[in-house]
C-alpha positions in Angstrom: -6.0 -18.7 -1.5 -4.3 -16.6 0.6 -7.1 -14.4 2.9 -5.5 -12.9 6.3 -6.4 -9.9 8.1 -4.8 -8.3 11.3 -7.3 -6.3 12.0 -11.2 -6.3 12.3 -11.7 -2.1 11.9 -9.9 -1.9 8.5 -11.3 0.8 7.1 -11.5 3.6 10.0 -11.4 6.8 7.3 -12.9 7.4 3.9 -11.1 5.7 0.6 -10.7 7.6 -2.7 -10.5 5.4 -5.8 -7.2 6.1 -7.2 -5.2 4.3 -10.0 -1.3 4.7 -10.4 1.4 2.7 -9.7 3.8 1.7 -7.0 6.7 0.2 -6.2 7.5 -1.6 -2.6 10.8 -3.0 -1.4 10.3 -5.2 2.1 12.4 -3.6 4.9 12.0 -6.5 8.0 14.0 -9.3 6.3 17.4 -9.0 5.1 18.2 -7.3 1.7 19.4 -10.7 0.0 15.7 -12.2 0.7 13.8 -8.9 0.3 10.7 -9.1 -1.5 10.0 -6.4 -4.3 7.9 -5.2 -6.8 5.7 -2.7 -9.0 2.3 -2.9 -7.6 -1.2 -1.1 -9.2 -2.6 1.1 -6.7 -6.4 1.0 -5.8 -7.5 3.2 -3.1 -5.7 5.2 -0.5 -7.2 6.9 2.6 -5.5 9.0 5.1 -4.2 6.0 7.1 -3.4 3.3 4.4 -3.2 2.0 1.1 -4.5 -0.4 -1.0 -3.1 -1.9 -4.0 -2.9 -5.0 -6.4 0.8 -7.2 -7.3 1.3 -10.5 -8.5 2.4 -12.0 -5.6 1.3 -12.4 -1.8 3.0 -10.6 0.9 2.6 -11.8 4.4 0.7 -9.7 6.8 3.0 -8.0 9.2 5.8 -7.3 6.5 6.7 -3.8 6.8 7.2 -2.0 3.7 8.5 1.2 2.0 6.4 2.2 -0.9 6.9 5.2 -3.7 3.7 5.9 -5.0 3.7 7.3 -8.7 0.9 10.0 -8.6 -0.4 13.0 -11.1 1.0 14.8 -9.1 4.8 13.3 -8.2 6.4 10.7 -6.6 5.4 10.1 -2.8 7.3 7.6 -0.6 5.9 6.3 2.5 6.5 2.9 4.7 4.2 1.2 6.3 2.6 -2.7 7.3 0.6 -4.8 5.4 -2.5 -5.5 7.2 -4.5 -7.8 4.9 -3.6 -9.9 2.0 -6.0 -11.8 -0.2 -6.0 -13.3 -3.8 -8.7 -11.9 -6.4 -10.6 -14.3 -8.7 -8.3 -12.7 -12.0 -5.1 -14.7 -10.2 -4.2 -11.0 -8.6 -3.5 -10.1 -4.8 -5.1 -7.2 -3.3 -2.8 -6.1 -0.3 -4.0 -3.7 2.8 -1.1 -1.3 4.1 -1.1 0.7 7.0 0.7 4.1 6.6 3.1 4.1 9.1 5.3 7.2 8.0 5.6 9.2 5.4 8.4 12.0 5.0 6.7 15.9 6.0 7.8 16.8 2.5 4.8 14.4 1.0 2.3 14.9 3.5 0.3 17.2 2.3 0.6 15.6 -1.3 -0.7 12.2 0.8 -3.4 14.3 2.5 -4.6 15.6 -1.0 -4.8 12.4 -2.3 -6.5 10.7 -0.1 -9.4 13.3 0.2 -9.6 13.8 -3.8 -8.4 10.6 -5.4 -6.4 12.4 -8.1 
């Protein structure tokens, strides 16, 4: 089972339940060995993300994410801060928002306050 966590103040701001989709591409190893995949998002707060995948990614892995939402497509990268597996065989992974472009910002901010 994999159960890490970087930090002991994980959830600093509210989290709206919200259900989509995303996909994440690793960016801190090289493109050949890059792990990828489509991920079902769970939460999202003003400083992070939560979502399930199939497969463990290491804490520390730095990420770029493009979150399918209602309301359009919003990218963002940021580092995984917990990884654990579920009791269905899934993987719930913790992302810190690191950066996400000023044209999705306010689509972020939205999100995280309404969960839409």
């Amino acid at each position: 089972m994999v159960s890490t966590e970087r930090s002991s103040d994980l959830r600093r701001t509210p989290r709206s339940a919200y259900i989509h989709f995303a996909w994440f591409h690793r960016i801190d190893v090289a493109l050949e060995t890059a792990q990828q995949g489509i991920a079902h998002s769970c939460d999202i707060a003003d400083a992070g993300i939560g979502f399930v995948t199939t497969h463990p990614i290491p804490v520390g892995a730095r990420l770029f994410l493009i979150l399918v939402a209602p309301v359009g497509r919003i990218a963002a990268i940021g580092s995984v801060m917990n990884c654990r597996e579920e009791a269905d065989g899934f993987v719930r992974v913790g992302v810190a928002v690191e950066l996400i472009p000023p044209t999705d910002q306010s689509t972020w901010a939205n999100l995280a306050r309404s969960g839409q």
